[in-house]
LUMKEMI-183845 format. One record per atom (N, C-alpha, C, O): residue number from 1; residue in one letter; x, z negated, y; atom name. Coordinates in nm, 3 decimals. Example, Ala and Ser with C-alpha at 12.3 -4.5 7.8 and 13.67 -1.06 7.14 Angstrom:
BEGIN
REC	1	A	1.319	-0.780	-0.569	N
REC	1	A	1.230	-0.780	-0.450	CA
REC	1	A	1.320	-0.780	-0.330	C
REC	1	A	1.424	-0.846	-0.332	O
REC	2	S	1.285	-0.708	-0.225	N
REC	2	S	1.367	-0.714	-0.106	CA
REC	2	S	1.290	-0.787	0.003	C
REC	2	S	1.341	-0.804	0.114	O
***
This chain:
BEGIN
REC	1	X	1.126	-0.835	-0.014	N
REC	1	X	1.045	-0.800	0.102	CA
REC	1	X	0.897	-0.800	0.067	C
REC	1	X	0.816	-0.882	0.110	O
REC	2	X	0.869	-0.697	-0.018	N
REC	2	X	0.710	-0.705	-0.066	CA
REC	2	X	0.665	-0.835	-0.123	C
REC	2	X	0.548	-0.867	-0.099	O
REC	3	X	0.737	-0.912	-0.193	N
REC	3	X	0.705	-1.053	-0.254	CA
REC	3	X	0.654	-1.179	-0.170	C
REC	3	X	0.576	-1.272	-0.191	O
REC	4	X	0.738	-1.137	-0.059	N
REC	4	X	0.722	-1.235	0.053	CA
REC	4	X	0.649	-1.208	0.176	C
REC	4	X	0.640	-1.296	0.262	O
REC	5	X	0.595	-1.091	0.191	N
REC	5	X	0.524	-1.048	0.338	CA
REC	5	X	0.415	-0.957	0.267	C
REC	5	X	0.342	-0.939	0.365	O
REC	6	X	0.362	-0.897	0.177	N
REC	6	X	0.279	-0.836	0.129	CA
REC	6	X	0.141	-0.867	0.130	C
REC	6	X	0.107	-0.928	0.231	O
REC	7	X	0.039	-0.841	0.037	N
REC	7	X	-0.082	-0.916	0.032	CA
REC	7	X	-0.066	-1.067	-0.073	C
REC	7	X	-0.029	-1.105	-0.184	O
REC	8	X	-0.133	-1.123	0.079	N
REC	8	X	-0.133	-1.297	-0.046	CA
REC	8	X	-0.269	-1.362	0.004	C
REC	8	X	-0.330	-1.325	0.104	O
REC	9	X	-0.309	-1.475	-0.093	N
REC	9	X	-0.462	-1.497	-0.064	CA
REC	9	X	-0.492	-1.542	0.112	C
REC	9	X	-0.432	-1.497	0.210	O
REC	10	X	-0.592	-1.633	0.111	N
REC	10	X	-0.557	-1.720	0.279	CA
REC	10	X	-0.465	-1.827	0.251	C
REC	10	X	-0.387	-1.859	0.340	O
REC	11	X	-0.463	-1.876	0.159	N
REC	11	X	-0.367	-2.035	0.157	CA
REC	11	X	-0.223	-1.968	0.132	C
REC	11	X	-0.126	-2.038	0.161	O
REC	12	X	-0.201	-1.846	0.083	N
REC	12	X	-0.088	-1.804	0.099	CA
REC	12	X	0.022	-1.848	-0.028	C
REC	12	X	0.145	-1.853	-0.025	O
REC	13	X	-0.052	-1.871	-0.115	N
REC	13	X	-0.010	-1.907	-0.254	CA
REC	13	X	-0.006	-1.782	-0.337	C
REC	13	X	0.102	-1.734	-0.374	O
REC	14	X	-0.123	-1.728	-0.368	N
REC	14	X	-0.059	-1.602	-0.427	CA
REC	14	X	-0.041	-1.515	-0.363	C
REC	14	X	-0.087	-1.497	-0.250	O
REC	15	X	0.051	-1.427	-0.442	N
REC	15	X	0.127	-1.300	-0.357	CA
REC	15	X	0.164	-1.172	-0.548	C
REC	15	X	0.186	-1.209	-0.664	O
REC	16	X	0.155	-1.043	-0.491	N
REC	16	X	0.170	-0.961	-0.573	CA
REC	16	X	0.342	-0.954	-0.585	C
REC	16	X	0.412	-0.895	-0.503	O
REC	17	X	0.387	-1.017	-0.691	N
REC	17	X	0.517	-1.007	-0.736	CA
REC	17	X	0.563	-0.853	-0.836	C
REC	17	X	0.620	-0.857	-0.946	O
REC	18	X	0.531	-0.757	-0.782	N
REC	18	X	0.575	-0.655	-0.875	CA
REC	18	X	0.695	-0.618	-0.921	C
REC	18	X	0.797	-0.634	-0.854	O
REC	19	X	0.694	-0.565	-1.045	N
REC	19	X	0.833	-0.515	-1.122	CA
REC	19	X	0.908	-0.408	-1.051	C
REC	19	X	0.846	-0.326	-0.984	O
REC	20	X	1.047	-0.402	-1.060	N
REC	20	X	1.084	-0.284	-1.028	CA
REC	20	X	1.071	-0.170	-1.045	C
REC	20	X	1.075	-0.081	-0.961	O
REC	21	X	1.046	-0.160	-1.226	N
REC	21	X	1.019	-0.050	-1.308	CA
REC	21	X	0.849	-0.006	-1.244	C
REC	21	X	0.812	0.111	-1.231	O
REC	22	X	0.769	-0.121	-1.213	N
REC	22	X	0.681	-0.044	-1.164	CA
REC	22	X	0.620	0.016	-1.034	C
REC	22	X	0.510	0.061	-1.004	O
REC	23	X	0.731	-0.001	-0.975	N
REC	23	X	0.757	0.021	-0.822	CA
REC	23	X	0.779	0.151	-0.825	C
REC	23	X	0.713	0.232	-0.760	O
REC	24	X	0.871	0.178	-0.899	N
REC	24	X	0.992	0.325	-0.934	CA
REC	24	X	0.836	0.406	-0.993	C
REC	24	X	0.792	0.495	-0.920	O
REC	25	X	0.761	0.375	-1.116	N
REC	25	X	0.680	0.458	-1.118	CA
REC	25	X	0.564	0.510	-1.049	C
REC	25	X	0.525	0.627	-1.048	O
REC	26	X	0.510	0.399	-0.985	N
REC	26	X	0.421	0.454	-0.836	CA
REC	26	X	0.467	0.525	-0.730	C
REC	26	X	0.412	0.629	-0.692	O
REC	27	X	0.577	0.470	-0.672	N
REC	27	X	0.634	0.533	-0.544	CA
REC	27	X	0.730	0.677	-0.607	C
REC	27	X	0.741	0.754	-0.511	O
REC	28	X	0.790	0.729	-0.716	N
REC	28	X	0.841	0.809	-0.748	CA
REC	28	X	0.792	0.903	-0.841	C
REC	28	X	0.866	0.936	-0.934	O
REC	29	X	0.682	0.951	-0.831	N
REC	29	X	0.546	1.019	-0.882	CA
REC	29	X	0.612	1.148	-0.876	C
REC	29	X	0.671	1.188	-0.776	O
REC	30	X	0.597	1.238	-1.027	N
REC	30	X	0.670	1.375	-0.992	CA
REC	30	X	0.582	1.453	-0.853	C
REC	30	X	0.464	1.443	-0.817	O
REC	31	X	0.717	1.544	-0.789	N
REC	31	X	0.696	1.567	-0.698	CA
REC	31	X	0.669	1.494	-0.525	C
REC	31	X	0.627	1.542	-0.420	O
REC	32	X	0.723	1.350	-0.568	N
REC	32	X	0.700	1.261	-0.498	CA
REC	32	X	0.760	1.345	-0.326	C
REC	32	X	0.829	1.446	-0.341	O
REC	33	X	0.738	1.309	-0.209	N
REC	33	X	0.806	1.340	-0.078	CA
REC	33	X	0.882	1.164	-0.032	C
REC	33	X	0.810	1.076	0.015	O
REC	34	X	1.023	1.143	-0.056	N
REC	34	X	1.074	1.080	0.018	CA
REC	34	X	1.053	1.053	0.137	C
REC	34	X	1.027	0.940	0.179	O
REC	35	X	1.064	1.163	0.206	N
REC	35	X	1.014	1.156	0.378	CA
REC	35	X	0.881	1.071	0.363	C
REC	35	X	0.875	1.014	0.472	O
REC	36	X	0.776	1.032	0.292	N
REC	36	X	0.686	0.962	0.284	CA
REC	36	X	0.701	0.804	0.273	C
REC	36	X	0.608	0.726	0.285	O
REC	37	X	0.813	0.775	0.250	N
REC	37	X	0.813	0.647	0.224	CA
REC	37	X	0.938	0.596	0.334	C
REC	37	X	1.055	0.627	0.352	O
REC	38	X	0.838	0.499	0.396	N
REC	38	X	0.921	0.447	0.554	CA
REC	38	X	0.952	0.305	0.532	C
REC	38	X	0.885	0.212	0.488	O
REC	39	X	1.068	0.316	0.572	N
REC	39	X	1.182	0.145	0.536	CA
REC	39	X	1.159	0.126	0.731	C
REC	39	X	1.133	0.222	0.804	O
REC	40	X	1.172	0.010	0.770	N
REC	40	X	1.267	0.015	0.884	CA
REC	40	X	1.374	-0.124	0.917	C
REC	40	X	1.334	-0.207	0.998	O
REC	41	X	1.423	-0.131	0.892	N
REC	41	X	1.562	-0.225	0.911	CA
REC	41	X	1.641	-0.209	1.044	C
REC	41	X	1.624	-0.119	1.127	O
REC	42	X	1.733	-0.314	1.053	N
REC	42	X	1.839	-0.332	1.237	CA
REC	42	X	1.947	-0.292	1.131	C
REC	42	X	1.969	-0.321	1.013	O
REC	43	X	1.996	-0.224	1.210	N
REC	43	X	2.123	-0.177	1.158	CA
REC	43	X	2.260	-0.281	1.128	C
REC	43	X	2.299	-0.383	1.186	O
REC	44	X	2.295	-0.231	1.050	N
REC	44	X	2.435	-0.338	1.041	CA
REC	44	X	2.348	-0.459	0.910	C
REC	44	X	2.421	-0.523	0.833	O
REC	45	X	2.211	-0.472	0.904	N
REC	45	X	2.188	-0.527	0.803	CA
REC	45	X	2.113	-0.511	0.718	C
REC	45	X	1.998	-0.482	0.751	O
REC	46	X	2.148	-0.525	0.561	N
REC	46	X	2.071	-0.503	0.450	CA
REC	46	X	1.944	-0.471	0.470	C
REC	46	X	1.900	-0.356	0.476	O
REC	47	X	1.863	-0.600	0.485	N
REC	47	X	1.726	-0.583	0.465	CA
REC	47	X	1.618	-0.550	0.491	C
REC	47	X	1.589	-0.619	0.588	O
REC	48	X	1.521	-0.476	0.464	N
REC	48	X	1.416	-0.429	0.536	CA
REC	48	X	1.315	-0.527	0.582	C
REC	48	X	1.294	-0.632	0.522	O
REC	49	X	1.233	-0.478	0.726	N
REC	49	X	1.176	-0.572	0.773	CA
REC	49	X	0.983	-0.503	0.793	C
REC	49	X	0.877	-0.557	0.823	O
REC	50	X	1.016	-0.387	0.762	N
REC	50	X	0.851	-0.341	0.755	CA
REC	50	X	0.916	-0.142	0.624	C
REC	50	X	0.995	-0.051	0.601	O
REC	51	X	0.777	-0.222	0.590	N
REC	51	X	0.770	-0.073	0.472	CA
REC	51	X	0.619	-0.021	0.469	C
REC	51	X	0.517	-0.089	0.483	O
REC	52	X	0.628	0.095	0.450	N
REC	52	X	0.471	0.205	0.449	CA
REC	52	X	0.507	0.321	0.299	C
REC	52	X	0.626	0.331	0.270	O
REC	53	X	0.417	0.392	0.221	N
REC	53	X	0.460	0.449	0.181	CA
REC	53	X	0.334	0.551	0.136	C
REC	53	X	0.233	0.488	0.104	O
REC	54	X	0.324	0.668	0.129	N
REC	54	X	0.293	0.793	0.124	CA
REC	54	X	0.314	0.859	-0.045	C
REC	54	X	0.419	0.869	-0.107	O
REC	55	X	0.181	0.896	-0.087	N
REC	55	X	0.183	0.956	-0.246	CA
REC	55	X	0.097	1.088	-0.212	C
REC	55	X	-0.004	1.066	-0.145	O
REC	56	X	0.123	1.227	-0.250	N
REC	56	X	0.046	1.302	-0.248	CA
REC	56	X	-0.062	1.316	-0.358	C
REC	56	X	-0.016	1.313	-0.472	O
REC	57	X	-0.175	1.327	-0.349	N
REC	57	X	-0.264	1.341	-0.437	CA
REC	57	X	-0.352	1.468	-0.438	C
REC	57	X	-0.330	1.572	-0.375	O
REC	58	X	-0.459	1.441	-0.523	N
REC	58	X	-0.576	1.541	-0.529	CA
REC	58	X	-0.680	1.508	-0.601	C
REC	58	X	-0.709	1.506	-0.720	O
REC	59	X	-0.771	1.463	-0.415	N
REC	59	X	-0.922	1.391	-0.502	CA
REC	59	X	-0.977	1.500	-0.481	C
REC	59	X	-0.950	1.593	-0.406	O
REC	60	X	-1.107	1.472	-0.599	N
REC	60	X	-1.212	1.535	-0.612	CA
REC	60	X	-1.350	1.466	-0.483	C
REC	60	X	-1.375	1.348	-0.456	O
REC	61	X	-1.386	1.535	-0.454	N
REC	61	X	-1.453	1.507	-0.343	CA
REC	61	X	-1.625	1.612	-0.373	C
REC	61	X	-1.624	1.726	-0.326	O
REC	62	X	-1.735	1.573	-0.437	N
REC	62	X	-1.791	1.638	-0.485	CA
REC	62	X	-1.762	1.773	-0.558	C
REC	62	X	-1.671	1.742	-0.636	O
REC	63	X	-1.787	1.890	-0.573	N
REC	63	X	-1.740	2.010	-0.644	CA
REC	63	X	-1.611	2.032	-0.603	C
REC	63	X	-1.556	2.118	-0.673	O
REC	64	X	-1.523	1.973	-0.491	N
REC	64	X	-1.366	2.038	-0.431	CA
REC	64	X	-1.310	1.945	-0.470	C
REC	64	X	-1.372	1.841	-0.491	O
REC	65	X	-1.184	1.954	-0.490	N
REC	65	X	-1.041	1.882	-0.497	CA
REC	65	X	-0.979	1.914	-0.385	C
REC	65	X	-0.958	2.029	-0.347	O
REC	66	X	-0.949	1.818	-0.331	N
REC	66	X	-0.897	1.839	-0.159	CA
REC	66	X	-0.735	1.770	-0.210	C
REC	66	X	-0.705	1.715	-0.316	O
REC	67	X	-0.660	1.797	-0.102	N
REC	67	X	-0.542	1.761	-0.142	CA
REC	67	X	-0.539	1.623	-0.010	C
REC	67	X	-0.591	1.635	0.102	O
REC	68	X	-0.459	1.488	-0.065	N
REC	68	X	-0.470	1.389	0.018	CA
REC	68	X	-0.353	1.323	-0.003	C
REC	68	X	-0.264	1.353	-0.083	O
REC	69	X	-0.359	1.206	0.094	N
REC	69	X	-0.216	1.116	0.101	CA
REC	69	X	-0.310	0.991	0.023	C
REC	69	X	-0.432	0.978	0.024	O
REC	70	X	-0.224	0.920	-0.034	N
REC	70	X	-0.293	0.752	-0.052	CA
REC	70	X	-0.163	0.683	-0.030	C
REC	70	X	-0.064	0.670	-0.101	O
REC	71	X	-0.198	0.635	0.117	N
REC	71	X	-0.089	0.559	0.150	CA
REC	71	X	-0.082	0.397	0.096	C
REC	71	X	-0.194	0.353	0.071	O
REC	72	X	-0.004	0.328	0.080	N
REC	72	X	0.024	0.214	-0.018	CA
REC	72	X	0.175	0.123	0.076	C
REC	72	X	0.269	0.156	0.149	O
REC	73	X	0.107	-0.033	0.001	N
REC	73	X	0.234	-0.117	0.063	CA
REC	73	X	0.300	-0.102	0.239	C
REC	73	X	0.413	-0.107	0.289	O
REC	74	X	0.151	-0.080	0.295	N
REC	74	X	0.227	-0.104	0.467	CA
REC	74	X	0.245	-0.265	0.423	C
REC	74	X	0.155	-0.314	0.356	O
REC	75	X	0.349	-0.339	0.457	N
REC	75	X	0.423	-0.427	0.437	CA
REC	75	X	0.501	-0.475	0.592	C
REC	75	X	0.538	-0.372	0.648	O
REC	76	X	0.525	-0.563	0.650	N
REC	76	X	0.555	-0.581	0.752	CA
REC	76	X	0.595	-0.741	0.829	C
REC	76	X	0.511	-0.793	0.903	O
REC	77	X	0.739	-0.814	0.800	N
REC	77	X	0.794	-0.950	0.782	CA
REC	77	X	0.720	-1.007	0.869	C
REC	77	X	0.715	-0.972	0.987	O
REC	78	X	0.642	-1.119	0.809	N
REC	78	X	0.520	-1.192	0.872	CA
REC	78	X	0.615	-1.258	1.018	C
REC	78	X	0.545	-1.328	1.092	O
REC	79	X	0.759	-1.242	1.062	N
REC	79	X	0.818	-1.299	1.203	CA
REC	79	X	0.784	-1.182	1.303	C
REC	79	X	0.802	-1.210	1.422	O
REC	80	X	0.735	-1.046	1.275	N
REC	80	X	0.755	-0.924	1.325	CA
REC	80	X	0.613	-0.896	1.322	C
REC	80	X	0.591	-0.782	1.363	O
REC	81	X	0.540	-0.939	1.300	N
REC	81	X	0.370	-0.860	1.274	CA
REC	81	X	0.279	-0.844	1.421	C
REC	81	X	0.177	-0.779	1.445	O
REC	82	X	0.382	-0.950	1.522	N
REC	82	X	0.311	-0.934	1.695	CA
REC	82	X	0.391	-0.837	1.721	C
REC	82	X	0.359	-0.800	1.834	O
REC	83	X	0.478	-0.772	1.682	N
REC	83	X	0.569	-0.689	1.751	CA
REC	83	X	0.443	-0.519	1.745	C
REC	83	X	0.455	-0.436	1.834	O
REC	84	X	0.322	-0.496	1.615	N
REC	84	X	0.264	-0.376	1.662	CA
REC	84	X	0.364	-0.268	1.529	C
REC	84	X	0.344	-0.147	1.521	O
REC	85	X	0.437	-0.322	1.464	N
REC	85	X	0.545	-0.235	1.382	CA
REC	85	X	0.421	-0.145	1.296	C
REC	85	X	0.440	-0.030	1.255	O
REC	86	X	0.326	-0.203	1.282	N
REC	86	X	0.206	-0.207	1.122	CA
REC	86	X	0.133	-0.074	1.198	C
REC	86	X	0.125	0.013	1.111	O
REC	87	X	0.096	-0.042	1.280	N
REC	87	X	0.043	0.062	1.366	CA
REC	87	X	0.155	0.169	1.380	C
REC	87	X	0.125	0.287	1.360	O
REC	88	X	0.261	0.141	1.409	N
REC	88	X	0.354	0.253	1.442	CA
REC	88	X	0.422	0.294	1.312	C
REC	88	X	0.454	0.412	1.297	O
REC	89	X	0.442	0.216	1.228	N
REC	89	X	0.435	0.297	1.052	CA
REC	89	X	0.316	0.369	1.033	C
REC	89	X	0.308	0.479	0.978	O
REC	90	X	0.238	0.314	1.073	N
REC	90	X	0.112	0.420	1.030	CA
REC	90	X	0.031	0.527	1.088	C
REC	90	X	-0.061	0.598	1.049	O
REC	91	X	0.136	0.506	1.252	N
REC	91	X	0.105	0.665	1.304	CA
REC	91	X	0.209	0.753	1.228	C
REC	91	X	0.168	0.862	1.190	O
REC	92	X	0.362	0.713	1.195	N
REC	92	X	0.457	0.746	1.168	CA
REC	92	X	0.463	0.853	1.060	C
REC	92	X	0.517	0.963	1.057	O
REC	93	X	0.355	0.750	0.931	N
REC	93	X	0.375	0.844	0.817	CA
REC	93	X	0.223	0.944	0.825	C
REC	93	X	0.213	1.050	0.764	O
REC	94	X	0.142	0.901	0.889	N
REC	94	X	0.031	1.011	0.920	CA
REC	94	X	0.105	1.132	0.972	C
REC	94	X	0.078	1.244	0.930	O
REC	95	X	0.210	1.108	1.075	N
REC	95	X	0.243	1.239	1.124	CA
REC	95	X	0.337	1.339	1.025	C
REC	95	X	0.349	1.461	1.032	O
REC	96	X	0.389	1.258	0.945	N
REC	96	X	0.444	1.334	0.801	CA
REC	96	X	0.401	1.380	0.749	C
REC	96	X	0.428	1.498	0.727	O
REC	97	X	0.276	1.294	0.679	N
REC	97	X	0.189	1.358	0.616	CA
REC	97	X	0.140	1.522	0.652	C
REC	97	X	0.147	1.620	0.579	O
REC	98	X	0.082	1.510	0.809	N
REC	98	X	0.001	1.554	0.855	CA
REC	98	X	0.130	1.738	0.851	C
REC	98	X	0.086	1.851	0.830	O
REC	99	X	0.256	1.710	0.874	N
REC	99	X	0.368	1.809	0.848	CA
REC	99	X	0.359	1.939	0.743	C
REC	99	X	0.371	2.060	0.761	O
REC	100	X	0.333	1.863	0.635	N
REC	100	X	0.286	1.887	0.485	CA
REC	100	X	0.135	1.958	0.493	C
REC	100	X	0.079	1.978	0.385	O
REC	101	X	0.080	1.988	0.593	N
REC	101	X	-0.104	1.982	0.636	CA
REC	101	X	-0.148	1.983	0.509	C
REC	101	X	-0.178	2.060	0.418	O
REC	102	X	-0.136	1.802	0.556	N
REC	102	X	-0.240	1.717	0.432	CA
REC	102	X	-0.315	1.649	0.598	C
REC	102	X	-0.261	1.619	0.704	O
REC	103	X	-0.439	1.645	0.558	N
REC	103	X	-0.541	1.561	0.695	CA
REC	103	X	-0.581	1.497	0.617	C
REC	103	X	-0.647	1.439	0.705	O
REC	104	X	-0.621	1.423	0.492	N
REC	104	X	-0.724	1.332	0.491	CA
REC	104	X	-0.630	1.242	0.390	C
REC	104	X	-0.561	1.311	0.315	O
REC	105	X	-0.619	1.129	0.379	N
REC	105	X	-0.600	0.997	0.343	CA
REC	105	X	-0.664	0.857	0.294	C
REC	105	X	-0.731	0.776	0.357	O
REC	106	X	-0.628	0.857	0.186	N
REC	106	X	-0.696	0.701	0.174	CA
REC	106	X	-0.651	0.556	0.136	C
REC	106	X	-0.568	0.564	0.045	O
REC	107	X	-0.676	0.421	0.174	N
REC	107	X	-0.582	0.363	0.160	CA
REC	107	X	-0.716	0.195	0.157	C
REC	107	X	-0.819	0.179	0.222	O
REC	108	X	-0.665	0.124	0.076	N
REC	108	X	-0.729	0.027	0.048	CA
REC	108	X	-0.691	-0.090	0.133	C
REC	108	X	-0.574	-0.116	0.159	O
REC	109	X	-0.812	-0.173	0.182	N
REC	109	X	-0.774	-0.300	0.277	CA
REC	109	X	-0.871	-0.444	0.263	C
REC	109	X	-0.990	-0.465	0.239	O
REC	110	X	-0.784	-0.506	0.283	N
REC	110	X	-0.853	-0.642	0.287	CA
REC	110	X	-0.940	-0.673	0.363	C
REC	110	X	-1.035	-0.740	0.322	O
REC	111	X	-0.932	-0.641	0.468	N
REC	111	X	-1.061	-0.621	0.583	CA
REC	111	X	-1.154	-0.565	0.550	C
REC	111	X	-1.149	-0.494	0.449	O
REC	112	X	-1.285	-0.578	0.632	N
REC	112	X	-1.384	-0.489	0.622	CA
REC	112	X	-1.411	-0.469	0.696	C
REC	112	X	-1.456	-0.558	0.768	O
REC	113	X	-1.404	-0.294	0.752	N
REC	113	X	-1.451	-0.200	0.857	CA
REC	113	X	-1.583	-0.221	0.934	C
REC	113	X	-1.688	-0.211	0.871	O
REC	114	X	-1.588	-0.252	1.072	N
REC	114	X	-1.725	-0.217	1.122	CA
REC	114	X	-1.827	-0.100	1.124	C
REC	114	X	-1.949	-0.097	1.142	O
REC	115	X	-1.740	-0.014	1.100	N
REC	115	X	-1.819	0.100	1.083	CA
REC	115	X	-1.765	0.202	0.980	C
REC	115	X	-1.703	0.303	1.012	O
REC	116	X	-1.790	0.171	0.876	N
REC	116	X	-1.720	0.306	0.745	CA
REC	116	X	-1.782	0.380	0.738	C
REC	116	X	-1.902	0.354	0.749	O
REC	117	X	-1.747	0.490	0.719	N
REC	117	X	-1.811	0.633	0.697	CA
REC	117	X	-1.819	0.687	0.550	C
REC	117	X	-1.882	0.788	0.517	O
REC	118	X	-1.743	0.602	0.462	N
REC	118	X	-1.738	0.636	0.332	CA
REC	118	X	-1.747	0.503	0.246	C
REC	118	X	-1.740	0.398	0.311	O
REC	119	X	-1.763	0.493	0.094	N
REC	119	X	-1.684	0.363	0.014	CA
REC	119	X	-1.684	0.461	-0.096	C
REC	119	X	-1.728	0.576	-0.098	O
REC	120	X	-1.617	0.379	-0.202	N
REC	120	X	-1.613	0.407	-0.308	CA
REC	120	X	-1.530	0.302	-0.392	C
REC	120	X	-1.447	0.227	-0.340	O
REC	121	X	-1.568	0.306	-0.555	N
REC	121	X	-1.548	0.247	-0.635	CA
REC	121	X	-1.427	0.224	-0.677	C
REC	121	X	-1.353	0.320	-0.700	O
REC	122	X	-1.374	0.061	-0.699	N
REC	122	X	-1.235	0.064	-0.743	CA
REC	122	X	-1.217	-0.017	-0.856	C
REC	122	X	-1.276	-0.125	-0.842	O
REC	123	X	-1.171	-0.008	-0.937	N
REC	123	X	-1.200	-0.086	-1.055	CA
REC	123	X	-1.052	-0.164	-1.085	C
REC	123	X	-0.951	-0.116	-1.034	O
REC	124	X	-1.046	-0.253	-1.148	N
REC	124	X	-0.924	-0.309	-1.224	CA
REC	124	X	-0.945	-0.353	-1.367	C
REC	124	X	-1.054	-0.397	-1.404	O
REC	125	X	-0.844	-0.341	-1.446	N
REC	125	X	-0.882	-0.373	-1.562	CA
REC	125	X	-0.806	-0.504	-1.600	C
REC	125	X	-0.688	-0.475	-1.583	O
REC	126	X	-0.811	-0.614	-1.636	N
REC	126	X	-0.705	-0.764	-1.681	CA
REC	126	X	-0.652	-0.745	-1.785	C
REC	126	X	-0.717	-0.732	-1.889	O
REC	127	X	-0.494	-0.739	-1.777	N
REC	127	X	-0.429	-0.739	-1.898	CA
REC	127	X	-0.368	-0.872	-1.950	C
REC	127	X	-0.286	-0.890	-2.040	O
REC	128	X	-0.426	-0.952	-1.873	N
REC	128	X	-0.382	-1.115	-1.956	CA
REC	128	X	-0.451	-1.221	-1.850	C
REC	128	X	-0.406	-1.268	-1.745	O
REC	129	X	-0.610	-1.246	-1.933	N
REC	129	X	-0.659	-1.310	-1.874	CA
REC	129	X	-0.656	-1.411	-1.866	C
REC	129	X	-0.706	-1.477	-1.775	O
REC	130	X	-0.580	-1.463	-1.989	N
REC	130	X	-0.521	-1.624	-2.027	CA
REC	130	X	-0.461	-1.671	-1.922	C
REC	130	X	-0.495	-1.767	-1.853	O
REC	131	X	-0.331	-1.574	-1.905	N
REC	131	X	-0.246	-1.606	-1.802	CA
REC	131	X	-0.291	-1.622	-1.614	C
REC	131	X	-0.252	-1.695	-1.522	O
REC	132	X	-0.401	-1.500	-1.629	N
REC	132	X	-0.451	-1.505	-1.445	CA
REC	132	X	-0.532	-1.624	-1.447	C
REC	132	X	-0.545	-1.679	-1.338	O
REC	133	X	-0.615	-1.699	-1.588	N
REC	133	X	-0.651	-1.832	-1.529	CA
REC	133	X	-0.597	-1.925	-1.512	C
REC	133	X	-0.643	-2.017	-1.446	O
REC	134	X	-0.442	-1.927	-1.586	N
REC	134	X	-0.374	-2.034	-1.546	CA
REC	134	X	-0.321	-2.072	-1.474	C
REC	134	X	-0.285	-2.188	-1.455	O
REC	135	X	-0.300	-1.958	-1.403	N
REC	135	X	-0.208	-1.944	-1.276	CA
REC	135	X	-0.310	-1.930	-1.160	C
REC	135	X	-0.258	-1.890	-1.056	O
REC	136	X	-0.419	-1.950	-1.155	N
REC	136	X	-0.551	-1.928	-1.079	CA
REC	136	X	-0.608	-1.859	-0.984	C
REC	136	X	-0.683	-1.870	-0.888	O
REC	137	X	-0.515	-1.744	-1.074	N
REC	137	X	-0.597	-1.584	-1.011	CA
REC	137	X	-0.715	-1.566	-1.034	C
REC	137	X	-0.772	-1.519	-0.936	O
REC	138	X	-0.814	-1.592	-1.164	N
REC	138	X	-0.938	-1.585	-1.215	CA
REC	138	X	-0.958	-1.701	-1.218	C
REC	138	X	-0.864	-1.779	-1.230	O
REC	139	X	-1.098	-1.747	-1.206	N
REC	139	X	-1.187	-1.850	-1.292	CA
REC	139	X	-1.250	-1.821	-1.401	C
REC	139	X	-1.293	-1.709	-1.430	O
REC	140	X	-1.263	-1.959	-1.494	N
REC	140	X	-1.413	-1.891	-1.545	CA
REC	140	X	-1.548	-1.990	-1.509	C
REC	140	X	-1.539	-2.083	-1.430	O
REC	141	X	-1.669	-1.956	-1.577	N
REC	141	X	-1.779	-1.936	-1.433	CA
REC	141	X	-1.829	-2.116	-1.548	C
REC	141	X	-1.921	-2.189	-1.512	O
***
């Protein structure tokens, strides 16, 4: 599901193929809330056709540590994306969240907002740069 409907460039060539093992350690974070993490599938069959998922945290936000959601992997089968599913996961798990009174959230996007009220810094680090140029995730300049 995530391999195939997730984030991929515009030509639609790459796509984030993640491990299982590292699926299990993001989404199953001690203390994790199940109720946070939304499948939705037709019944009678296997596979899921939109996913959202919910991590409790605690940013620092100048001198406070506020307690927050960082929601991750809204995901949603590129045949289903006019259907509106991507909005209603994400009132869905806000209102979970919001259960727990957690109010504030953050969540990273490919878009860019007309009007943000915040940014902040995100860094990545390359653990095989050989490999992301060959496969032509990176250039070099």
């Amino acid at each position: 599901m995530l391999r195939e409907n997730y984030v991929e460039d515009s030509d639609g060539v790459f796509r984030f193929d993640y491990p299982v093992e590292f699926l299990r350690w993001t989404l199953l974070t001690p203390n994790y809330n199940k109720e946070w993490h939304i499948g939705i599938k037709v019944a009678g069959k296997p596979q899921l056709f939109g996913f959202i998922s919910g991590t409790a945290i605690k940013t620092q936000v100048h001198d406070q540590a506020v307690k927050m959601a960082e929601i991750n992997f809204l995901c949603v089968h590129k045949k289903l994306r006019s259907k509106r599913m991507g909005p209603t996961m994400i009132k869905e798990v806000t209102r979970r969240v919001n259960l727990q009174n957690i109010w504030q959230a953050y969540y990273t996007s490919g878009e860019i907002f007309p009007h943000p009220f915040a940014t902040a810094t995100y860094f990545h680090r390359t653990l095989n740069p050989v490999k992301n140029v060959k496969v032509g995730f990176s250039g070099l300049a």
